[in-house]
MDTraj code that builds the backbone (N, CA, C; nanometers):
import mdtraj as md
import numpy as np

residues = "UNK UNK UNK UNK UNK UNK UNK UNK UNK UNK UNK UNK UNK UNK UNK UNK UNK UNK UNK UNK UNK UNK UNK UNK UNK UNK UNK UNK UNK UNK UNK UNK UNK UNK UNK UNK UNK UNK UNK UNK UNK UNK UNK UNK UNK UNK UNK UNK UNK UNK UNK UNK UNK UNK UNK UNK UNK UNK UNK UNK UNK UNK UNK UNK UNK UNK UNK UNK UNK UNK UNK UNK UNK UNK UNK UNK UNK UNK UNK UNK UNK UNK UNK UNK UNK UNK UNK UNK UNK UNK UNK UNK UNK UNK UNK UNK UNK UNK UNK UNK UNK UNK UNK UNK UNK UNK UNK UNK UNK UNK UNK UNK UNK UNK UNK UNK UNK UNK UNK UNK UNK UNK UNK UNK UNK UNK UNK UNK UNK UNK UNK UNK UNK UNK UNK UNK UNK UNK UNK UNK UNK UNK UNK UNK UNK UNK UNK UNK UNK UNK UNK UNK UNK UNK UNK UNK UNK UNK UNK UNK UNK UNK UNK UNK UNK UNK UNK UNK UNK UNK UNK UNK UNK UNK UNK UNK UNK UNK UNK UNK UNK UNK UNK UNK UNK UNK UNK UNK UNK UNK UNK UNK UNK UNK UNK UNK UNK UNK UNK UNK UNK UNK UNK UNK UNK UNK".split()
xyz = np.array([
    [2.0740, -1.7930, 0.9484],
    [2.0414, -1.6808, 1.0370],
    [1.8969, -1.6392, 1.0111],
    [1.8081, -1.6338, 1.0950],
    [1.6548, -1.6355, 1.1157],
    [1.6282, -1.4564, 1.0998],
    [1.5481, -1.3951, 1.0320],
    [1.4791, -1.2612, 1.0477],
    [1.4512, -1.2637, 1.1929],
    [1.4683, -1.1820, 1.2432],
    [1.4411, -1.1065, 1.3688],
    [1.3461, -0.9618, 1.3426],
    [1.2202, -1.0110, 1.3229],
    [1.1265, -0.8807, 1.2888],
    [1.0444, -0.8469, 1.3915],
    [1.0921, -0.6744, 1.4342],
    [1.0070, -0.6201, 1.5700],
    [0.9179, -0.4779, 1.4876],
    [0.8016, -0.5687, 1.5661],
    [0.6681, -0.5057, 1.4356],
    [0.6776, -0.4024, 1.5677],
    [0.5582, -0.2682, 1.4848],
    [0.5343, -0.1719, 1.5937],
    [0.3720, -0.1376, 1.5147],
    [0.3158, -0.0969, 1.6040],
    [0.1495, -0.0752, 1.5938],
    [0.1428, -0.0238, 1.4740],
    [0.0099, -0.1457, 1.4269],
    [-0.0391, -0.1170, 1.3119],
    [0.0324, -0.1932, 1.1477],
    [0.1772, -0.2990, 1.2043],
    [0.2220, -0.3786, 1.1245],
    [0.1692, -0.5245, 1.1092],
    [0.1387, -0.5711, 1.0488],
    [0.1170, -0.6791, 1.0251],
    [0.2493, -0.8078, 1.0283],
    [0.2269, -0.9170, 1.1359],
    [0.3205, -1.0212, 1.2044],
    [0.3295, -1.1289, 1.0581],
    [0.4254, -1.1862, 1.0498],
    [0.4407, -1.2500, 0.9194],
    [0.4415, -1.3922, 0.9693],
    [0.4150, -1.4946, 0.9478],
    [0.4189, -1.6346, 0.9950],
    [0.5667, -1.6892, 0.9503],
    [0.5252, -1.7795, 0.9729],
    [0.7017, -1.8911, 0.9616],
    [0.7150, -1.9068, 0.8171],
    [0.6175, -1.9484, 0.7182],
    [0.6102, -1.9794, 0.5779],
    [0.6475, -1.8483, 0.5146],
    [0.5560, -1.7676, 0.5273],
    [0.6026, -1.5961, 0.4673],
    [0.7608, -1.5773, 0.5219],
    [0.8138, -1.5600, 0.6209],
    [0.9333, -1.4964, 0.6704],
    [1.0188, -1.6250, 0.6370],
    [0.9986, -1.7485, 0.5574],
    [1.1223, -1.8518, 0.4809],
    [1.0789, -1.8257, 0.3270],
    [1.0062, -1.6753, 0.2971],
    [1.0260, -1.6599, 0.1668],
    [1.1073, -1.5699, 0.1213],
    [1.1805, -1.5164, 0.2429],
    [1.2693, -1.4188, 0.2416],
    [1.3784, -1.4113, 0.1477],
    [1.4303, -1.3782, -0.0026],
    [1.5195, -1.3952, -0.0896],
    [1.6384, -1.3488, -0.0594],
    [1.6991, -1.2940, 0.0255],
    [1.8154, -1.2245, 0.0866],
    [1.8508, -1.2777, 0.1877],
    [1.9248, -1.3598, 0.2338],
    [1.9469, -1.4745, 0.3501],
    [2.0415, -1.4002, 0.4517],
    [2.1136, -1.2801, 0.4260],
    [2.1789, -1.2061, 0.5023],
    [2.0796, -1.1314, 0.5936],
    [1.9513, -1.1028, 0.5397],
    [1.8952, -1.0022, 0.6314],
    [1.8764, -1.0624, 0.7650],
    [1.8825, -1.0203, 0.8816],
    [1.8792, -1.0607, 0.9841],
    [1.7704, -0.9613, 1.0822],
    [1.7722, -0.8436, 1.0705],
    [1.7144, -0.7290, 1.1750],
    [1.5972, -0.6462, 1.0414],
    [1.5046, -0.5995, 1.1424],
    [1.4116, -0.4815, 1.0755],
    [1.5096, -0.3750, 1.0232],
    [1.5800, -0.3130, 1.0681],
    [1.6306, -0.2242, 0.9928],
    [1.7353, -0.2898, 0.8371],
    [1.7608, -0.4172, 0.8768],
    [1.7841, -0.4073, 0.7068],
    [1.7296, -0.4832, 0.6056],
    [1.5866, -0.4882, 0.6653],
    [1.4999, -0.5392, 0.6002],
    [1.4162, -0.3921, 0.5183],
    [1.4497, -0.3340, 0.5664],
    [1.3817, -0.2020, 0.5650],
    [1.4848, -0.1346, 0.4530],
    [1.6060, -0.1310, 0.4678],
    [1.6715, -0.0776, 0.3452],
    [1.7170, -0.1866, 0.2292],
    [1.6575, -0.2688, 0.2237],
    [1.6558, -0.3677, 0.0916],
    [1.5185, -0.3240, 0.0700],
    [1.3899, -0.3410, 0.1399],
    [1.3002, -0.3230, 0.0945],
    [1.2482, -0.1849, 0.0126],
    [1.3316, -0.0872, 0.1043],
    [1.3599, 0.0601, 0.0226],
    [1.3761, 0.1449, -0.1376],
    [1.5110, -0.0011, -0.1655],
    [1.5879, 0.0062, -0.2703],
    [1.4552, -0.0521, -0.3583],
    [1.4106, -0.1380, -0.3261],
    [1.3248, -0.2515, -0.4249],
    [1.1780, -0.1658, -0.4725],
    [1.1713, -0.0499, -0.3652],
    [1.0087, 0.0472, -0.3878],
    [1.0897, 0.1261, -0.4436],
    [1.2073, 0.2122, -0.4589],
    [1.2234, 0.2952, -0.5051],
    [1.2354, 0.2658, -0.7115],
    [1.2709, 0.1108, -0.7322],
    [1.2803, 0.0863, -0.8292],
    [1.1512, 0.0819, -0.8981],
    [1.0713, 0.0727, -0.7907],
    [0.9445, 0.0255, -0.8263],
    [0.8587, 0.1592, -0.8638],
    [0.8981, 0.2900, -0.8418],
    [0.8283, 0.3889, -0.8309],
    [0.9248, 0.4505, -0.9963],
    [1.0309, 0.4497, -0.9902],
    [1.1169, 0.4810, -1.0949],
    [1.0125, 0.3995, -1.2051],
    [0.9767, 0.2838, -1.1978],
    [0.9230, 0.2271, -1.3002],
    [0.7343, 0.3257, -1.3306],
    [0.6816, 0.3030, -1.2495],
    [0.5729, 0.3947, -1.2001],
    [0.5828, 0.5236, -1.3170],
    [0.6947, 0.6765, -1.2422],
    [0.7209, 0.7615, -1.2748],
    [0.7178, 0.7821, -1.4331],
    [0.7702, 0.7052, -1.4732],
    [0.8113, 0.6623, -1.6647],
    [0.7432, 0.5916, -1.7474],
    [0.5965, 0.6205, -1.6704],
    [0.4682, 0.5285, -1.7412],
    [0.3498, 0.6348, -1.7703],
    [0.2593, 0.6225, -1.8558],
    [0.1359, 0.6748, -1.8261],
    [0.0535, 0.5402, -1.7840],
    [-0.0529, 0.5582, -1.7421],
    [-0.1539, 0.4593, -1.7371],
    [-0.3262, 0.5262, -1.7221],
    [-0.3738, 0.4349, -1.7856],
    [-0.5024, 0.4206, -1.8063],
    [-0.5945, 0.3915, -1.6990],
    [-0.7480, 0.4648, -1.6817],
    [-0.8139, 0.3753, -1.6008],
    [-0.8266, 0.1967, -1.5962],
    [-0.8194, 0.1712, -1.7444],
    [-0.8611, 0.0327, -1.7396],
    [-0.7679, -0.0561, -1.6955],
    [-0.6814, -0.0062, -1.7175],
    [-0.5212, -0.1276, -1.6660],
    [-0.4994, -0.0724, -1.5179],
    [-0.5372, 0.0658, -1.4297],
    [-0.5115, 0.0127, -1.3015],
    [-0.6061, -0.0254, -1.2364],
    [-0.7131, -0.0119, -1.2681],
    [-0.8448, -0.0811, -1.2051],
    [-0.8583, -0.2320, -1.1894],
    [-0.7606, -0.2910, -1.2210],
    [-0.7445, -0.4648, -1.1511],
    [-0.6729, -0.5316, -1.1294],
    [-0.7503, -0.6327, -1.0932],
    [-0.6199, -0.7169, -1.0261],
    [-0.5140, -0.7471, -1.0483],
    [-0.4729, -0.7600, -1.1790],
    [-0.3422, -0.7811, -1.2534],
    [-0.3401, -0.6840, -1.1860],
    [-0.3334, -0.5662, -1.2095],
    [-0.1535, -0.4229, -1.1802],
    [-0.1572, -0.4312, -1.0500],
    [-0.2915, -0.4698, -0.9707],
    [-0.2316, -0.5024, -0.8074],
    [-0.1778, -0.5711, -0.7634],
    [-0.1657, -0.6049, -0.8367],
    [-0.0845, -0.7775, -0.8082],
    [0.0697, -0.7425, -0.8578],
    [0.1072, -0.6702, -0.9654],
    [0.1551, -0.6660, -1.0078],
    [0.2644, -0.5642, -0.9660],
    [0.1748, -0.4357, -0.9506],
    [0.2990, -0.3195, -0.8481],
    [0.3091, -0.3932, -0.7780],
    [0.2369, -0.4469, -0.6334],
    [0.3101, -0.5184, -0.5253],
    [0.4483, -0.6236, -0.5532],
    [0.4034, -0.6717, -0.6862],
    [0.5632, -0.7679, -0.7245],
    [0.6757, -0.6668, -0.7403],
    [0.6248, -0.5623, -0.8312],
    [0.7441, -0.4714, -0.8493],
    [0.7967, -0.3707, -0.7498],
    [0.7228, -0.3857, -0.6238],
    [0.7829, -0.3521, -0.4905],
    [0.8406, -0.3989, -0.3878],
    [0.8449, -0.5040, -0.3873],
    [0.8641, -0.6434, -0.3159],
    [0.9212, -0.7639, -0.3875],
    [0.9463, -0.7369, -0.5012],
    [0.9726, -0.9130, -0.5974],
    [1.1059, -0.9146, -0.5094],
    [1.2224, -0.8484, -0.5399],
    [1.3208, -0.8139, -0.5080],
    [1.3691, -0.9310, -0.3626],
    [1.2612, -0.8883, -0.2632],
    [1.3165, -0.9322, -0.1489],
    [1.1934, -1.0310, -0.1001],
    [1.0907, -1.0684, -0.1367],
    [0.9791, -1.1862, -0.0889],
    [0.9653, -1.2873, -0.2192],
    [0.9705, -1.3921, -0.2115],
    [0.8941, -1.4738, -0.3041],
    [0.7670, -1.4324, -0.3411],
    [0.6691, -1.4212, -0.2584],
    [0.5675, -1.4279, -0.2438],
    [0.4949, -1.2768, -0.2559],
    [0.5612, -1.2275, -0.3122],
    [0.5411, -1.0686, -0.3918],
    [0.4458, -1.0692, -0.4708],
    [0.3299, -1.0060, -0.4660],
    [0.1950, -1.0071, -0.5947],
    [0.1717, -1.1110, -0.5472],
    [0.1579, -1.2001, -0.4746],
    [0.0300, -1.2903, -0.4578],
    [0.0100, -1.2952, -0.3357],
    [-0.1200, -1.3124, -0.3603],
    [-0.2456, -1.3025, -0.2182],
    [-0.2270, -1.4000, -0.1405],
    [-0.2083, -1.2790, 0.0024],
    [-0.1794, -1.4071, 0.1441],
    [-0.2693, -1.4837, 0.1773],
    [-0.1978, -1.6437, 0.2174],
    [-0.1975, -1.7331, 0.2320],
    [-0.2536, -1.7427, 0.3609],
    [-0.2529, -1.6636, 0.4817],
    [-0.2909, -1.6692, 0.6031],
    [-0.3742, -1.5200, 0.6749],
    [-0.4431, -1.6283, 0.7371],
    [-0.5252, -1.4444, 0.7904],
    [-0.4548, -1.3723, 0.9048],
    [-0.4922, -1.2449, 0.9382],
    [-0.4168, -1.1855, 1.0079],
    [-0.4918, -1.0854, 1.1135],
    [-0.3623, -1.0076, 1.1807],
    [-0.4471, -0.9556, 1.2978],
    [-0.5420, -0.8089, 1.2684],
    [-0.5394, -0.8147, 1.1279],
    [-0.5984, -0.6783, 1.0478],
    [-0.6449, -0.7635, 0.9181],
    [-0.7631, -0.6769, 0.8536],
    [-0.7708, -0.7310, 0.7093],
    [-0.9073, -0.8415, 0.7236],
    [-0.9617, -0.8453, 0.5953],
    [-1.0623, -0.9802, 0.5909],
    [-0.9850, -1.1147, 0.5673],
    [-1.0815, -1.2253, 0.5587],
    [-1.0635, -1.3493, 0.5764],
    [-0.9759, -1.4034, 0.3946],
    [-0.8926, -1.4660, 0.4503],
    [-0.7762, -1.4562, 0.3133],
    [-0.8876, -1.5301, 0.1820],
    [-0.9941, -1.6253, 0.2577],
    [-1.0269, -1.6784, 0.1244],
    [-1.1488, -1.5767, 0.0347],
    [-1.1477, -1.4159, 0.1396],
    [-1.2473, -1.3451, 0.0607],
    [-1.1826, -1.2206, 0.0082],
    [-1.0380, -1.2692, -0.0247],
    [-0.9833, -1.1511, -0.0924],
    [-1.0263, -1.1165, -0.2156],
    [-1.0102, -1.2105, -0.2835],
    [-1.0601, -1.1803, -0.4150],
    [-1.1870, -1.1268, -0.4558],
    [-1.2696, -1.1634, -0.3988],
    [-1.4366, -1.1116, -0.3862],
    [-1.4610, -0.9760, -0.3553],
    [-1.3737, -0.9581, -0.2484],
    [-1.3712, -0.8310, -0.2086],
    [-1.2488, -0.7352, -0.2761],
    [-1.1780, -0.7501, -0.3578],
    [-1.1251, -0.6839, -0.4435],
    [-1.1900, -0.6362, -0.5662],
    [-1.2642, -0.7366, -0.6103],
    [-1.3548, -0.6946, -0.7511],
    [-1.4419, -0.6554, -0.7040],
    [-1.4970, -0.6217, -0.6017],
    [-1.5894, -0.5249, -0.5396],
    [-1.5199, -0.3552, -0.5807],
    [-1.4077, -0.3976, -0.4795],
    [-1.3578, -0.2720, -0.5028],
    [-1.3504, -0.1946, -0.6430],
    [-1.3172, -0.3175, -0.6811],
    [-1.2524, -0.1706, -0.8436],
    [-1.3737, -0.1887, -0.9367],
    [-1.4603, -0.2392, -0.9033],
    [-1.6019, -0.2275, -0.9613],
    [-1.6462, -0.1181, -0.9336],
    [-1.6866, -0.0752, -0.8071],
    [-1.7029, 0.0214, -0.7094],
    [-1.6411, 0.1478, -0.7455],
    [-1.4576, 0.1340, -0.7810],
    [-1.3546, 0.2209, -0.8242],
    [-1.4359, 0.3015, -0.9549],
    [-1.4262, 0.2204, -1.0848],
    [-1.4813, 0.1994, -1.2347],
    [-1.5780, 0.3064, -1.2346],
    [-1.6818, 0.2597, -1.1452],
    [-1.7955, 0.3578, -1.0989],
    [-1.7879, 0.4695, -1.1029],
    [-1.7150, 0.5384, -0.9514],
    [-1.6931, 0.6331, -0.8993],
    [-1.6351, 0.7074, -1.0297],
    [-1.4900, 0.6280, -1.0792],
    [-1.4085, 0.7539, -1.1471],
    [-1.5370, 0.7807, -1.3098],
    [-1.6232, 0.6754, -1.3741],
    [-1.6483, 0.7195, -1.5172],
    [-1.7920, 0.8242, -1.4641],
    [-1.8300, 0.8569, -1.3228],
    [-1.9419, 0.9087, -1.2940],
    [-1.9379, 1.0330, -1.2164],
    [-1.7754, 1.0449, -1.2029],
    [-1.7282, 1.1735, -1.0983],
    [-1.7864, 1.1821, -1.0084],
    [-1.8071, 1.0636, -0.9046],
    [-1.8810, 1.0308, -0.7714],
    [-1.8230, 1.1483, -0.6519],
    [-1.6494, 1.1352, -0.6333],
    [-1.5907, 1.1945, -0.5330],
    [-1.4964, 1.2848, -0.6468],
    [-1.4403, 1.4018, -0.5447],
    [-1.3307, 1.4589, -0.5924],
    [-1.2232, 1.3557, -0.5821],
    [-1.1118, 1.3815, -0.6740],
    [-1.0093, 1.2914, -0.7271],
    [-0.9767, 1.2523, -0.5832],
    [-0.9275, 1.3814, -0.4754],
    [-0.8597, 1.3273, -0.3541],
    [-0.9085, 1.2416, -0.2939],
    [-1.0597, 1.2158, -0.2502],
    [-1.1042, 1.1634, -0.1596],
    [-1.1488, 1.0252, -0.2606],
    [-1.1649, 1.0379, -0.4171],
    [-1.1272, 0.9177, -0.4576],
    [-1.0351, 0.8267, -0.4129],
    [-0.9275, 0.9073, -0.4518],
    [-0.8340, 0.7960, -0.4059],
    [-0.7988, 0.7254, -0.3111],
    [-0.8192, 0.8843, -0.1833],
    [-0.8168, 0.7715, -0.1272],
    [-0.8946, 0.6938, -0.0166],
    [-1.0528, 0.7028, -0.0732],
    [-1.1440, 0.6007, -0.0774],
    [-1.0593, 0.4502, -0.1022],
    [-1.0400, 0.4640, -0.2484],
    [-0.9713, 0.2849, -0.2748],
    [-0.8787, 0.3019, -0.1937],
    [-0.7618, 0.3956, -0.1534],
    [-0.6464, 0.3382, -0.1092],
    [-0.7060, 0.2910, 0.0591],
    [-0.7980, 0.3552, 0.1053],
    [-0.8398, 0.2789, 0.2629],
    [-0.8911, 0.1328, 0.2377],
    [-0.9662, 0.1620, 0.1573],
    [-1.0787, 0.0187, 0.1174],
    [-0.9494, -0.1089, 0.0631],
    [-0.8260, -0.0765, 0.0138],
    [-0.7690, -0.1743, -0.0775],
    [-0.6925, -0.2048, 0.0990],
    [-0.6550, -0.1039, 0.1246],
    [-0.4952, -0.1670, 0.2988],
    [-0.6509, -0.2269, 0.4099],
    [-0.7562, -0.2046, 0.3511],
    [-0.8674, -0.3053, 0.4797],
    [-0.8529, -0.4188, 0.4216],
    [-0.8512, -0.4221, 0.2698],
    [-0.8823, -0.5843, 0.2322],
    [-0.7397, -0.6535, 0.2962],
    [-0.6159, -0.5921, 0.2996],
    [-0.5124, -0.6661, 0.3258],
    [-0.4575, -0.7988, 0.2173],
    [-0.4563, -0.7405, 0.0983],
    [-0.4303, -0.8761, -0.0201],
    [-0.2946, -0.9084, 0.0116],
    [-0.2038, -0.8703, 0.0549],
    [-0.0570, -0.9404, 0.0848],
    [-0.0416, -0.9567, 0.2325],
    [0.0718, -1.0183, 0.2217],
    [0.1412, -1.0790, 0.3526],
    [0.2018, -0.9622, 0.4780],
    [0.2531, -0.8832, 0.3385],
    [0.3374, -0.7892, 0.3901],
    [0.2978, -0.6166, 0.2960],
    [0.3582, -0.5093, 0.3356],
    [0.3233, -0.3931, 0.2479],
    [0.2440, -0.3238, 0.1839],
    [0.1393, -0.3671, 0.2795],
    [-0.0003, -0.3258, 0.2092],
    [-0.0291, -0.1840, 0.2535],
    [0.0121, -0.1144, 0.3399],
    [0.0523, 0.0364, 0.3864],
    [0.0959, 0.0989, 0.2675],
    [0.2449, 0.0873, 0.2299],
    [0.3060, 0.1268, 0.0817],
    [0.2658, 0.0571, -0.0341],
    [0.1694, 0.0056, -0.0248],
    [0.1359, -0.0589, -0.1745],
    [0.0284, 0.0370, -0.1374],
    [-0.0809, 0.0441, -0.0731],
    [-0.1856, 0.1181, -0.1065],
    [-0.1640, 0.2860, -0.1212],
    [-0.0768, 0.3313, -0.0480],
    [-0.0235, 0.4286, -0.0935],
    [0.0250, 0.4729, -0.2046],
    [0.1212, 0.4253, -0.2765],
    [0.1862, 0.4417, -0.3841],
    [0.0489, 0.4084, -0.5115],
    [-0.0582, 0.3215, -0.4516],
    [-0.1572, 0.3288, -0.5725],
    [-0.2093, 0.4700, -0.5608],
    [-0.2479, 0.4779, -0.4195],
    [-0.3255, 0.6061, -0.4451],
    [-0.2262, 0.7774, -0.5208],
    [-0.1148, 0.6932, -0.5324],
    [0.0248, 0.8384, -0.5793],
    [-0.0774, 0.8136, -0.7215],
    [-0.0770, 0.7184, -0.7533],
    [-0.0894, 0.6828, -0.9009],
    [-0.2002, 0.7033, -1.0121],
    [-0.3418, 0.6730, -0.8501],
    [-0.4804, 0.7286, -0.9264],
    [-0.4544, 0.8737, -0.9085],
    [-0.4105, 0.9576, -0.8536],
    [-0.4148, 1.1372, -0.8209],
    [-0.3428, 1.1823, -0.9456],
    [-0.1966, 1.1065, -0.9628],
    [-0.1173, 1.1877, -1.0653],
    [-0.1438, 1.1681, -1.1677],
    [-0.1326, 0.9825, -1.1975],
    [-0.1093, 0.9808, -1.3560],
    [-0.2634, 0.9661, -1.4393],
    [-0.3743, 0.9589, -1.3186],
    [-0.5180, 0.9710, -1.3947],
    [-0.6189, 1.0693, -1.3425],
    [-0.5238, 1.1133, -1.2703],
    [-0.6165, 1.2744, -1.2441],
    [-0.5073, 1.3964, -1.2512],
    [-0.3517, 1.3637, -1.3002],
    [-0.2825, 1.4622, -1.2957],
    [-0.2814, 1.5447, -1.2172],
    [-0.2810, 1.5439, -1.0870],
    [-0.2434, 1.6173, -1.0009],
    [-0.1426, 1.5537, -0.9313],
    [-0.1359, 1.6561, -0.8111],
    [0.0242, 1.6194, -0.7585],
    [0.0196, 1.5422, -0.6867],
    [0.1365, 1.3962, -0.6401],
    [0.1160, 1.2837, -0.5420],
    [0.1071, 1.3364, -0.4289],
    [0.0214, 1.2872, -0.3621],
    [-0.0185, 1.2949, -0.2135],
    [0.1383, 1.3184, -0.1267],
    [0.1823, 1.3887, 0.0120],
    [0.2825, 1.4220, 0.0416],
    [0.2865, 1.3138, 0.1862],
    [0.1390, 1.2611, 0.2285],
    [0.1697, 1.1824, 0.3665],
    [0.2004, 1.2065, 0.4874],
    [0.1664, 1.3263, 0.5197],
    [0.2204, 1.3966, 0.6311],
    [0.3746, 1.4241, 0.6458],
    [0.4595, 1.4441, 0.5050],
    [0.6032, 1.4239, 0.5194],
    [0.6427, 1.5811, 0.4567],
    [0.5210, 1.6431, 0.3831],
    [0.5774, 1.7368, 0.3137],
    [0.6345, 1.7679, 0.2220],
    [0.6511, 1.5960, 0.1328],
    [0.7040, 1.5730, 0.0598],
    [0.6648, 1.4405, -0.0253],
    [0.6745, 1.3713, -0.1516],
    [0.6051, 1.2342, -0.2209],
    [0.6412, 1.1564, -0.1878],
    [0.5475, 1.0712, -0.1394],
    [0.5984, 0.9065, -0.1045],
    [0.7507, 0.8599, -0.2174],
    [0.7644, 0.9215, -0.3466],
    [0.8548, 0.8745, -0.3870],
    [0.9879, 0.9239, -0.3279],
    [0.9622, 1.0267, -0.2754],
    [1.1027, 1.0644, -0.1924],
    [1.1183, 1.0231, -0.0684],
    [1.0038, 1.0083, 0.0320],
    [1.0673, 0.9567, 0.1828],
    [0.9427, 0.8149, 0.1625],
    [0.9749, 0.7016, 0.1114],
    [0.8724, 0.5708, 0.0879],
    [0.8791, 0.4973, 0.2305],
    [0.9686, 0.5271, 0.3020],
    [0.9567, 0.4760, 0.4863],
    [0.9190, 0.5513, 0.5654],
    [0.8650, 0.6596, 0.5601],
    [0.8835, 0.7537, 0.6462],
    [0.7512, 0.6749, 0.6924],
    [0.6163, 0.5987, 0.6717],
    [0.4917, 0.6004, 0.7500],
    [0.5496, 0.4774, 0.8440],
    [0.6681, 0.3714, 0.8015],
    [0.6961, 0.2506, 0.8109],
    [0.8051, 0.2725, 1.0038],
    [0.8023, 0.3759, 0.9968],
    [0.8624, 0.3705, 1.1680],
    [0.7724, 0.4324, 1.2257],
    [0.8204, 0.4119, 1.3620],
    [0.7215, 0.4575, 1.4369],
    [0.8004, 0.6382, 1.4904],
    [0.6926, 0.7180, 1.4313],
    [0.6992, 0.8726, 1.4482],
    [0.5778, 0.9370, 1.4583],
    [0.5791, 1.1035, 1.4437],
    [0.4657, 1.1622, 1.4972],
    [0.3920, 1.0974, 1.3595],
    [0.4565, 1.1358, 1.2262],
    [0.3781, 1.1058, 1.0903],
    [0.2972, 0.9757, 1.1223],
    [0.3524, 0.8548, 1.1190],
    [0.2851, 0.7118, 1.1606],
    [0.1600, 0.7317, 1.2346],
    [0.1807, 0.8005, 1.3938],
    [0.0552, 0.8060, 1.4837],
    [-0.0323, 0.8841, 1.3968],
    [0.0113, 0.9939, 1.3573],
    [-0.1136, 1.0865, 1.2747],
    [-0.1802, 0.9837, 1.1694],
    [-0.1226, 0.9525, 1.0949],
    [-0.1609, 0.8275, 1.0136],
    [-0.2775, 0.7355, 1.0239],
    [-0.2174, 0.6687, 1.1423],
    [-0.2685, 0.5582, 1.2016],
    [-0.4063, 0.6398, 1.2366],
    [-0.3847, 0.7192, 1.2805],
    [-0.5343, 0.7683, 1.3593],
    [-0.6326, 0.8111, 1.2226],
    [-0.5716, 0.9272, 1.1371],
    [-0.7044, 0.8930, 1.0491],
    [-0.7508, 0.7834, 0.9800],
    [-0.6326, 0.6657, 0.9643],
    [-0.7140, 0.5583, 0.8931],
    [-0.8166, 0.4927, 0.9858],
    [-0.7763, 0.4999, 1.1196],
    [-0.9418, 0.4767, 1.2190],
    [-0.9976, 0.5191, 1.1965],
    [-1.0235, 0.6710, 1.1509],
    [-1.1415, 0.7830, 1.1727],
    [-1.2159, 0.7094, 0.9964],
    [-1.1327, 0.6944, 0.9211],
    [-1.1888, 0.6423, 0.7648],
    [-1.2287, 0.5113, 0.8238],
    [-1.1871, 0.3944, 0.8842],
    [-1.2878, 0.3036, 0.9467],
    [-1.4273, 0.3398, 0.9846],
    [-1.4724, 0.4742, 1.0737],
    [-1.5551, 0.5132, 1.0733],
    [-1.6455, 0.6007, 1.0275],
    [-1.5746, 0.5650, 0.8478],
    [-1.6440, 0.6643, 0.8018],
    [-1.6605, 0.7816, 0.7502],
    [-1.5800, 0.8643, 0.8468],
    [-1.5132, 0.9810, 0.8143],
    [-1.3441, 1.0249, 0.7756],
    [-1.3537, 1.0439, 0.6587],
    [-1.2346, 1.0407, 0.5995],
    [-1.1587, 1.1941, 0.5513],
    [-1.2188, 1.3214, 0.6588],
    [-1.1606, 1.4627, 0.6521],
    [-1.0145, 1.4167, 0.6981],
    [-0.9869, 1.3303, 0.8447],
    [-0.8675, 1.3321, 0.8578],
    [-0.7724, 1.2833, 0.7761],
    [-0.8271, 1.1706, 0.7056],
    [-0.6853, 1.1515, 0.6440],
    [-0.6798, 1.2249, 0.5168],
    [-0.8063, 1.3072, 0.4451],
    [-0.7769, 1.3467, 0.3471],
    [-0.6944, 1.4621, 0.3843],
    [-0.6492, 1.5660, 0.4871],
    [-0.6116, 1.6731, 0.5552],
    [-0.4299, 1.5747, 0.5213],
    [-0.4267, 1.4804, 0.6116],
    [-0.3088, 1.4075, 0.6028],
    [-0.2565, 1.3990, 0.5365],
    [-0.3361, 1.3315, 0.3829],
    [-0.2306, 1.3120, 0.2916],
    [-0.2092, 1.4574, 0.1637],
    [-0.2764, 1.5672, 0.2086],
    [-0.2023, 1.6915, 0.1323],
    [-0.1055, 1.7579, 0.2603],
    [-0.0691, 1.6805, 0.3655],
    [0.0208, 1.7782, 0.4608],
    [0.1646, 1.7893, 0.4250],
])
top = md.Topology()
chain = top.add_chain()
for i, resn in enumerate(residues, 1):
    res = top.add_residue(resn, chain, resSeq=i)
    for name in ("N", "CA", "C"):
        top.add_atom(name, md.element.get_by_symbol(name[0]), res)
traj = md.Trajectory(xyz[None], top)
């Protein structure tokens, strides 16, 4: 039985190779791809929650690589490692890497020089990391849940709420359907395409 996945604006389409890495052979429809994938972030945030961490260990590629496995191992093979194919968002797959150690070079910077306030630190990387597009799939909730991670556990403040009113660790789908939250979403990460990033910083304390 074949995945039957109906993307909605602003998801990224999975090819034939990615969607036969699927580890759950029952899933058949988006919606229960969506509550396996649920269960697998929520474990993944439980793990998160019961950690401290350091600038130096989340600033690379290992832990990016690495939360994304522990959000996704569950239900993709191909969890923590960098896609294989380019897509209709994101740079060119063979300049991921280049453009990742940009980033947390860039990151390193900012946080040992107090460039931005923590918020708009974060989520500086978290726009800059869901443009590079390093996975196949989940790069929305992976960049999110990093940016939970630079605010709380290395600037101790409170995780970003996402337009939900509440922590990505409590509603982790809510950006993943299509609702008013999503469109609001969607629109400031355009407006941070151009630059200006009041809207989504407004967004993610709503």
């Amino acid at each position: 039985m074949g995945l039957k996945h109906e993307y909605i604006d602003g998801q990224t389409p999975l090819d034939e190779a990615e969607k036969a890495g699927l580890r759950i052979r029952s899933i058949a429809t988006h919606g229960e791809l969506n509550e396996f994938e649920q269960q697998n972030i929520e474990q993944a945030i439980q793990w998160v929650m019961g950690r401290s961490f350091k600038p130096d260990s989340v600033f690379t590629e290992a832990f990016i690589r690495q939360l994304h496995k522990r959000m996704y191992g569950d239900v993709w093979a191909w969890a923590g490692e960098f896609r294989k194919s380019d897509k209709n968002i994101g740079i060119d797959k063979w300049q991921i890497p280049t453009a990742l150690k940009y980033l947390l070079d860039d990151t390193r910077f900012w946080h040992a020089n107090n460039i931005y306030a923590p918020d708009e630190m974060a989520l500086r990387f978290k726009h800059r990391l869901v443009s590079i597009h390093c996975f196949a799939n989940g790069n929305g909730r992976h960049s999110r849940l990093m940016a939970d991670i630079i605010i709380e556990k290395i600037y101790k403040l409170p995780a970003f709420s996402w337009g939900t009113g509440m922590s990505l660790s409590k509603d982790v789908l809510s950006l993943s359907i299509e609702n008013d939250a999503r469109a609001a979403y969607l629109k400031a990460v355009k407006a941070a395409d151009l630059g200006d990033y009041g809207l989504l910083l407004k967004f993610a304390r709503y």
